[in-house]
C-alpha positions, -999 to +999 in steps of 0.1 A: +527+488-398+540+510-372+514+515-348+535+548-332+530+564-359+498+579-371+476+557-387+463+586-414+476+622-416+445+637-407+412+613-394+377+626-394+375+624-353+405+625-329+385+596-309+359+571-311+345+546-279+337+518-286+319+504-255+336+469-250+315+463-220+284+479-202+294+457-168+315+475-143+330+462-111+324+487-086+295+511-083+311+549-080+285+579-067+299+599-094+291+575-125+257+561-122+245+526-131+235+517-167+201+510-170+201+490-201+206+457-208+241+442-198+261+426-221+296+422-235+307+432-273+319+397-291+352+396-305+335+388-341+311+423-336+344+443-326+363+431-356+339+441-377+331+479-362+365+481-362+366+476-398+342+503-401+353+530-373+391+523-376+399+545-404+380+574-395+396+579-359+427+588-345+426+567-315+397+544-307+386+540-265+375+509-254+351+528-229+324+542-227+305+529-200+318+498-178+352+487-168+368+473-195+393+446-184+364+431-170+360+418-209+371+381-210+388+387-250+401+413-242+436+404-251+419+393-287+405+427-291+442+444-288+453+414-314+427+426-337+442+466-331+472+460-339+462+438-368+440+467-379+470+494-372+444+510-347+454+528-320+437+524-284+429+546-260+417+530-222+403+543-189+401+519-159+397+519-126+428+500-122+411+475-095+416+446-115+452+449-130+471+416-126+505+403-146+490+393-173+464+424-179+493+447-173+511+425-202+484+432-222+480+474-214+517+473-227+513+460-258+525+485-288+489+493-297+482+513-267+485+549-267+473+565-235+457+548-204+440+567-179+437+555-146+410+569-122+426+572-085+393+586-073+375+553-082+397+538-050+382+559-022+345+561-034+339+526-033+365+511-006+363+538+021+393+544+042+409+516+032+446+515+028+451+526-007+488+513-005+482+482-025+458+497-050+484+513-063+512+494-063+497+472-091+491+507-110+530+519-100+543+484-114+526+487-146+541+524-151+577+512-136+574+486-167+557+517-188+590+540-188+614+512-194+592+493-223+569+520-239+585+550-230+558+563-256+527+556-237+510+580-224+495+574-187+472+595-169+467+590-136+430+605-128+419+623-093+390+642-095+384+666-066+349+659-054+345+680-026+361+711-039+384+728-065+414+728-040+410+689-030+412+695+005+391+664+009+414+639+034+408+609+010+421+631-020+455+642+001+462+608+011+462+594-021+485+622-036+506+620-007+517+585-021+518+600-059+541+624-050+564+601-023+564+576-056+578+603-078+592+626-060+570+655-065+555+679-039+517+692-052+499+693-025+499+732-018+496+737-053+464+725-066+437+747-075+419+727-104+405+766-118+438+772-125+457+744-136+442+710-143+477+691-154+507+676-138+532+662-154+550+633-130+580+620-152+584+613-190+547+608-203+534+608-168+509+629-160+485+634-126+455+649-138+423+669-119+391+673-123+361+684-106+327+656-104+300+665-126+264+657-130+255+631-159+232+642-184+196+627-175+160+634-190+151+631-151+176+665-150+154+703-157+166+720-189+199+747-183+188+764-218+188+757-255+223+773-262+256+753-261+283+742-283+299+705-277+323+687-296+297+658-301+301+644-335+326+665-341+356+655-323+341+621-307+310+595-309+309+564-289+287+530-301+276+512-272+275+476-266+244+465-287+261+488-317+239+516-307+256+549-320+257+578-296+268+614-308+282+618-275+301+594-248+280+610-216+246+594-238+247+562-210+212+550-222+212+555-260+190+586-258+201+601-290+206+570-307+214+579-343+211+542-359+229+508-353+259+498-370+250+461-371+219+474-391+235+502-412+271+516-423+283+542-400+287+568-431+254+566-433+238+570-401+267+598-398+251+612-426+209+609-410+192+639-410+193+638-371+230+635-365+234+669-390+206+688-372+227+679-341+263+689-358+246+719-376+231+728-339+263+726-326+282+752-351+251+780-341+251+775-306+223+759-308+214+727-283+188+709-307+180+676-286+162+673-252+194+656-236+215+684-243+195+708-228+196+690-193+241+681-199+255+702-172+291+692-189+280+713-219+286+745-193+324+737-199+327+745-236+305+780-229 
């Protein structure tokens, strides 16, 4: 099978994350710590959500909460993509890319990596950020020559403001833009444009921080549309399924795919009311109510 080319004409979501790993290997102030139990997804449990989930998405992320190269198979998992015709879809922090994980984040499965810049500053200070990105230049050097069809995104998400004027934010670009030859600095404005497109299928994308959905969190209101179940779920570590990749702690746990098939807990009474919610503007579970992310879609 050709794995650049669509898997199915039209699948049911455009992505599904699968959380490979709850464990991450830095602490950021903008994604808080997991409170459940840690663990790591076994290559046999992967294989077979993947039989399950693989057909109904058009990419699948190996995130949802954690760092994923941290997974010690991971290399089996991509075997098992490939094998599958699946398409992946990865976001890292980039901290832990060496030869042979940048080998592996090249391989033909891989359709779009993200990269988040901003992890760099939040948890190393004012370090030298030189280095740090190297590894992540080397891998897209290797990117245009040998997959000239990945998509890379490289993430910086303006926490202080919409302009990034923060110092940490500049001196991190600065090096983006002497890399590629690109001048942005006096040009971003995240309210306007959120997108830059470096070279080929390089792009530098912004973002403003947001708060995380918590039941510790008052309630904004009971209107909202999201694309929850609609567009995307996620199925965390223990094969918890999630309507919704910000669900950290398996609030709105729908059922467990180890314990039943995924068109059926789909299908649960709950996960309509939510969809059905969704389509009238209405927020039907607690969690939604206190997702400041859900302001985006209004």
């Amino acid at each position: 099978m050709n794995l650049r080319q669509p898997l199915i004409d039209r699948a049911r979501f455009a992505k599904i994350h699968i959380e490979i790993s709850n464990i991450c290997n830095l602490q950021c102030s903008f994604c808080p710590a997991v409170e459940r139990k840690k663990g790591t997804m076994s290559v046999e449990d992967f294989a077979k959500i993947l039989d399950q989930v693989g057909p109904l998405a058009e990419q699948i992320c190996l995130h949802l909460m954690g760092e994923p190269l941290l997974h010690p198979h991971i290399h089996e998992l991509i075997d098992i993509c490939e094998a599958k015709g699946v398409r992946v879809f990865l976001v890292s922090n980039g901290v832990l890319l060496r030869e042979k994980s940048i080998e592996t984040l090249l391989r033909p499965a891989f359709r779009q990596l993200n990269f988040s810049l901003h992890s760099f500053k939040d948890n190393f200070g004012d370090k030298d950020p030189t280095l740090y990105l190297k590894k992540i230049f080397a891998l897209t050097d290797r990117a245009f020559e040998e997959r000239p069809d990945l998509y890379i995104n490289y993430r910086l998400w303006n926490l202080d403001d919409p302009r990034g004027s923060a110092e940490s934010n500049v001196r991190m670009l600065r090096l983006v833009e002497e890399k590629y030859g690109q001048v942005l600095t006096e040009s971003i404005d995240v309210r306007n444009r959120k997108s830059f497109r470096l070279k080929n299928r390089l792009y530098l994308h912004f973002d403003t921080e947001f708060v995380w959905p918590s039941m510790d969190l008052p309630e904004h209101g009971e209107k909202g549309r999201c694309y929850g179940l609609s567009s995307h779920f996620g199925i965390l570590v223990d094969g918890s399924v999630v309507p919704c990749c910000l669900d950290k702690e398996g609030i709105m746990t729908l059922g467990n795919i180890h314990e039943q098939p995924i068109d059926e807990i789909l299908a649960s009474d709950r996960a309509q009311r939510i969809v059905k919610g969704f389509k009238k503007g209405i927020l039907e579970e607690a969690l939604c109510k206190r997702c400041q992310y859900i302001e985006r879609f209004r």
